[in-house]
Residue, then its C-alpha position, 0 to 999 in steps of 0.5 A: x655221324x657223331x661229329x656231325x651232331x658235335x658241329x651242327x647242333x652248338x653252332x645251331x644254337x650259336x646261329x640262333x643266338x647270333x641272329x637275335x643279337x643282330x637283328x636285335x640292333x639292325x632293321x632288316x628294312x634298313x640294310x643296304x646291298x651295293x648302297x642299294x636297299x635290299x629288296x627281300x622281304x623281312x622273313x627272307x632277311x631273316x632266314x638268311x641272316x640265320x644260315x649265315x650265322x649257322x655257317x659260320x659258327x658250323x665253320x668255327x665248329x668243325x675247325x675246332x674239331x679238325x684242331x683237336x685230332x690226336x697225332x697218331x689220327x692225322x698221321x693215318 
């Protein structure tokens, strides 16, 4: 549980701030998907902006971690 709440909750913050930087310079109205407009709405561009950024920085957290195991725990 506890490396969980060490993953989720930087890279929680980190998604958050990823958003704001995005949509601080893209209009969700103005991307495209396959060079076509996308067709959600603004709060759904939103949200899924956010998870991604959550993902990826959930990813980036978790790998920090897996990296910074002793040996003596991989060798379990």
């Amino acid at each position: 549980m506890k490396s969980a709440i060490l993953v989720l909750w930087p890279s929680f913050i980190v998604g958050g701030i990823g958003e704001i930087i995005f949509f601080t310079v893209f209009d969700p109205r103005e991307l495209y998907l396959f060079g076509e407009p996308a067709s959600l709405s603004r709060t759904a561009v939103y949200s899924i902006g956010f998870f991604l950024c959550w993902a990826f920085a959930a990813a980036s957290s978790a790998f920090t971690c897996f990296l910074s195991r002793a040996a003596k725990e991989v060798d379990r």
